[in-house]
C-alpha positions in Angstrom: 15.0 -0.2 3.2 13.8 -3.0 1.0 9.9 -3.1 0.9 7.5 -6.2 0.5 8.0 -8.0 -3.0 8.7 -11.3 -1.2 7.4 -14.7 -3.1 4.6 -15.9 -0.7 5.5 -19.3 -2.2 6.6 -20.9 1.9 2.9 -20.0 3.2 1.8 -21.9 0.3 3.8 -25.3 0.7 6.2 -24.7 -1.7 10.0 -24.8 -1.6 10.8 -21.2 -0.9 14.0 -22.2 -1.6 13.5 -22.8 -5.2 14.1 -20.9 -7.8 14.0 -20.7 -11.8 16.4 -22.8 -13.8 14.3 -21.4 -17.1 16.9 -19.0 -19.1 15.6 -15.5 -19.7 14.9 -16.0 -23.2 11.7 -18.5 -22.4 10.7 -16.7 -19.3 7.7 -15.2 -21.2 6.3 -16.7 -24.2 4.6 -14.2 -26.7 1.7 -15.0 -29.1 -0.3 -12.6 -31.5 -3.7 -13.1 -32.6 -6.2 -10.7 -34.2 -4.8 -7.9 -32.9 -4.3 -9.1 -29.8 -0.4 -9.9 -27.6 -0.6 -12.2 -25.1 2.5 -12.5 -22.4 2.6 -16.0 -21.0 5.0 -15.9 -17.5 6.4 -19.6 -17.9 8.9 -19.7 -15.3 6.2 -22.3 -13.6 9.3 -24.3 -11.4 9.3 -20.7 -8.8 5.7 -20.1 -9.5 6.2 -17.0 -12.2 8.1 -14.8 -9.3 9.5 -12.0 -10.0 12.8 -12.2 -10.4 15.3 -9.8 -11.5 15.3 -11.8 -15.1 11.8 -11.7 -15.4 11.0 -8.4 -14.6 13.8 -7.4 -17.5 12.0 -10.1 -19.6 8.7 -8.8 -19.3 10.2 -5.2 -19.7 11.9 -6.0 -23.2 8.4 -6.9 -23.8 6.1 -4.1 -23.1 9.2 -1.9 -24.9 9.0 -4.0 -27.9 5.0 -3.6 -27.9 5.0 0.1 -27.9 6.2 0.0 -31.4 4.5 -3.2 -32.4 1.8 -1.6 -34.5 -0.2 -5.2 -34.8 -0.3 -5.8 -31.5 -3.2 -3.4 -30.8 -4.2 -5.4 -26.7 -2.2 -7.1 -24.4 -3.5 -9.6 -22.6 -0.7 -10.8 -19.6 -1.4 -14.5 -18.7 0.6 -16.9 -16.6 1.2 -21.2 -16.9 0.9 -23.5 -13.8 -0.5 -22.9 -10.5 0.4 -19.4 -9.3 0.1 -16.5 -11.7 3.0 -14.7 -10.1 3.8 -15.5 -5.7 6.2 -12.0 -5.9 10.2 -12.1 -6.1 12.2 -14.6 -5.7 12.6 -15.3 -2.1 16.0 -16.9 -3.2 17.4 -14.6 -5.1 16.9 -11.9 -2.6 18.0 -14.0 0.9 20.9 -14.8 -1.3 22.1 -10.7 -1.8 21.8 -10.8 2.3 25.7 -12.2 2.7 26.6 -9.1 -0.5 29.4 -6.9 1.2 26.3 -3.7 1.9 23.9 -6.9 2.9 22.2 -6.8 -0.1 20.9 -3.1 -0.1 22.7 -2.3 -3.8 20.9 -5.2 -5.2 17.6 -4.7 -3.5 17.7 -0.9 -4.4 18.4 -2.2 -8.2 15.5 -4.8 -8.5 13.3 -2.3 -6.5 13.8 0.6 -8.4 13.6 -1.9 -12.1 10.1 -3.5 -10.5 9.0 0.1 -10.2 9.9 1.1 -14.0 8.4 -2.1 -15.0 4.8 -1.2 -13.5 5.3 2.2 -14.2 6.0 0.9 -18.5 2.5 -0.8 -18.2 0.9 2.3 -17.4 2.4 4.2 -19.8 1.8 1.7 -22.3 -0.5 3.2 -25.2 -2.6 -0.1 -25.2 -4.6 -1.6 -23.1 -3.4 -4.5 -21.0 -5.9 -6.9 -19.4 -4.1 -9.5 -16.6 -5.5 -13.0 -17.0 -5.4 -14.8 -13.5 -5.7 -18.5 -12.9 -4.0 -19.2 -9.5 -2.4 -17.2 -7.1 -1.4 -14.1 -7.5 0.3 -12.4 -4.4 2.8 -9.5 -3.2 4.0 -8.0 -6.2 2.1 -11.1 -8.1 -0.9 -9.2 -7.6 0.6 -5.3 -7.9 1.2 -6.6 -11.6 -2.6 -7.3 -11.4 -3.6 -4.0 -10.2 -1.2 -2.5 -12.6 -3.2 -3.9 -15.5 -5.6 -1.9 -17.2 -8.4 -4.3 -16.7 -8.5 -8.1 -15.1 -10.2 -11.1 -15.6 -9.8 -13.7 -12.8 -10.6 -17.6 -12.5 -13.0 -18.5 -9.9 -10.0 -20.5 -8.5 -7.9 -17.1 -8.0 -6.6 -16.2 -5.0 -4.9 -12.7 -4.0 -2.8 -11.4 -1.4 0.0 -8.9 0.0 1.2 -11.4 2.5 4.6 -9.2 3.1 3.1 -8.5 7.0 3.7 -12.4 7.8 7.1 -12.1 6.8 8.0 -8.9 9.2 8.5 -6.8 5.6 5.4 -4.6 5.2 3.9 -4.5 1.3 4.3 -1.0 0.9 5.2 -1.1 -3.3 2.5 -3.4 -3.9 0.2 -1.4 -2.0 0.7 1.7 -4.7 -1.0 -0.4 -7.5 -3.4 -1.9 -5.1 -4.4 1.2 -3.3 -5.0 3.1 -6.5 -7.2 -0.2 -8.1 -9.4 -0.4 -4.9 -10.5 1.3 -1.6 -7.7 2.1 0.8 -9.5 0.2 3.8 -9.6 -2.7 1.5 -6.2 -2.4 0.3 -5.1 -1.7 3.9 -7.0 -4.4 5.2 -5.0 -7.3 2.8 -1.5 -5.7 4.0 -2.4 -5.5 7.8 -3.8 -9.4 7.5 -1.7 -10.9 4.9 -5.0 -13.4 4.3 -5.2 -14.8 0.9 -8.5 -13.4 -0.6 -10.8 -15.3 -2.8 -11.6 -14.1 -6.7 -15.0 -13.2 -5.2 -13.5 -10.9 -2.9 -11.5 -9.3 -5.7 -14.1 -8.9 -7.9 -16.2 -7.4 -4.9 -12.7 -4.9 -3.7 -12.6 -3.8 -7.2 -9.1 -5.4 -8.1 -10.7 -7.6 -10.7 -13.4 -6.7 -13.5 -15.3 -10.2 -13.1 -14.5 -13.9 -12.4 -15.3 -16.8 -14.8 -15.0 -20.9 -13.9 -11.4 -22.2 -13.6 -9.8 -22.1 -16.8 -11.3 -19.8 -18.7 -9.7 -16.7 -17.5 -7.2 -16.4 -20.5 -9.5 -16.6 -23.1 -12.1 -14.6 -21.4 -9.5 -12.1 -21.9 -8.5 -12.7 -25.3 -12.3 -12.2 -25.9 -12.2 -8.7 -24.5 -9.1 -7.6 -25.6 -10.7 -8.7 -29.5 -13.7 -6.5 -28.9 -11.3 -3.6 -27.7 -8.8 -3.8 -30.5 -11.7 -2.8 -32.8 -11.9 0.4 -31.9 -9.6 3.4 -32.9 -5.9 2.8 -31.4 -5.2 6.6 -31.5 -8.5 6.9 -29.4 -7.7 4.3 -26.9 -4.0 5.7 -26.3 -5.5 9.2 -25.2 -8.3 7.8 -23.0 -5.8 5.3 -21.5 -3.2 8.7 -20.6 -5.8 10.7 -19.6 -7.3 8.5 -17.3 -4.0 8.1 -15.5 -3.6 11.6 -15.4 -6.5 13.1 -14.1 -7.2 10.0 -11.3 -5.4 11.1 -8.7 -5.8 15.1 -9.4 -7.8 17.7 -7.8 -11.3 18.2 -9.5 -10.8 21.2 -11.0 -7.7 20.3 -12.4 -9.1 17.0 -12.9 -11.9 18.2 -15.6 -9.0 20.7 -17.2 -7.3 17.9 -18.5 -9.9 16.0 -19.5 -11.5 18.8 -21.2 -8.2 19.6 -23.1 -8.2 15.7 -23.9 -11.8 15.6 -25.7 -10.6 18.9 -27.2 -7.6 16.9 -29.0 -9.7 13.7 -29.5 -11.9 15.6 -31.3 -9.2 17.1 -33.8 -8.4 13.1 -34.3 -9.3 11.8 -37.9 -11.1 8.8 -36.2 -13.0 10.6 -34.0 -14.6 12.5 -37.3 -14.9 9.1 -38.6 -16.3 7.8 -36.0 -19.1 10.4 -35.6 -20.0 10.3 -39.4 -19.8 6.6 -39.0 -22.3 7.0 -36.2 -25.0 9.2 -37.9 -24.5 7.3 -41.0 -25.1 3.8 -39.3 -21.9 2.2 -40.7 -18.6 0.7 -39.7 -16.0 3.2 -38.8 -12.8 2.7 -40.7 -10.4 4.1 -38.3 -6.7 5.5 -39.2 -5.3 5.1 -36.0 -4.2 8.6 -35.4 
């Protein structure tokens, strides 16, 4: 069964039928600064959905990033109005007339989506979503996904699947784990579009700025975090994701084993001595 990705472009008053004429190559436009990657989605004509070409674009991205040692924070941004409405509604209505109704396909872009999230996650950096716009179905699973988020007071959110008779149950496992299950719950059983305030207040975003400013509020954040030791950061970040949805005990055992390694870390004697010292840290990165 193919579960709620769906672009939620039709509630919105937009051509559902439309979809991107942009060739995969310029479906993401990357641009480094201080330390600092920043993904634009560009495919503005289908409102940044996620299509089958942009989920392997974005992909190619994060793998090329893992070994990108300048690129220290991602920060994942969109152009125009919507930072991502969900997949293509075209692309997968289309797969309906397919000879198995579409359920190879389906299965394919499902199981891709999935890897894609999953890559972001397993990232060693952090990645911070910058949202201006919408950001709905699996539009806003790639904003719980993130790391961290920054969202414009514009922003809008939703998992709008129920409207659609196709229940949101893939974006619900990034928006579940980012906020309170009766919140989370509560967007997939209405399919309401939920205000940057609201997000901010569920959990799903870290804080809201005015209109506009959401990219380099990011950009700001992610310069403050690429300061600190990379080789730090990556075990935090692993940890984290680890020991979140564990049992206490075993919780605490893997952390505890963590700040055992982290302390076996060059930077982390660095960083102490830089501490008692009251001086800069001059970190290795590993």
């Amino acid at each position: 069964m193919v579960e709620c990705h769906f672009a939620f472009a039709s509630a919105l008053g937009h051509d559902v039928s439309m979809t991107s004429a942009v060739p995969p190559a310029t479906l993401v436009r990357r641009t480094l600064a201080e330390g600092v990657a920043t993904l634009t989605l560009q495919s503005v004509a289908n409102r940044n959905a996620l299509s089958l070409a942009m989920i392997e674009t974005l992909q190619g991205e994060i793998d090329r990033l893992r070994t990108d040692r300048d690129a220290r924070v991602v920060v994942l941004a969109a152009d125009g109005p919507a930072f991502s409405a969900g997949h293509d509604l075209k692309e997968l209505l289309a797969h309906q007339n397919d000879a198995d109704k579409g359920e190879a396909f389906y299965s394919e872009e499902m199981t891709r989506c999935s890897t894609l999230m999953e890559a972001i996650i397993a990232l060693r950096k952090p990645v911070i979503a910058a949202v201006e716009g919408v950001a709905t179905a699996a539009g806003c699973q790639l904003v719980a996904t993130c790391d961290l988020a920054i969202a414009g007071d514009k922003a809008r959110f939703a998992l709008p699947g129920v409207a659609t008779g196709l229940f949101c149950s893939t974006p619900l496992v990034a928006v579940a784990r980012a906020i309170p299950r009766k919140r989370a719950m509560e967007m997939a059983l209405t399919g309401d579009l939920y205000s940057a305030a609201d997000a901010e207040r569920f959990g799903l975003v870290n804080r809201v700025v005015p209109a506009g400013q959401a990219v380099a509020e990011a950009q700001k954040l992610a310069a403050a975090i690429s300061r600190r030791s990379m080789a730090t950061l990556a075990l935090g970040k692993r940890t984290f994701y680890q020991q979140i949805e564990k049992p206490l005990a075993t919780a605490y055992a893997l952390a505890g084993q963590a700040m055992v390694d982290n302390l076996a870390f060059p930077d982390a004697a660095e960083g102490i001595a830089a501490f008692v010292e009251k001086r800069a840290p001059k970190w290795e990165d590993k």
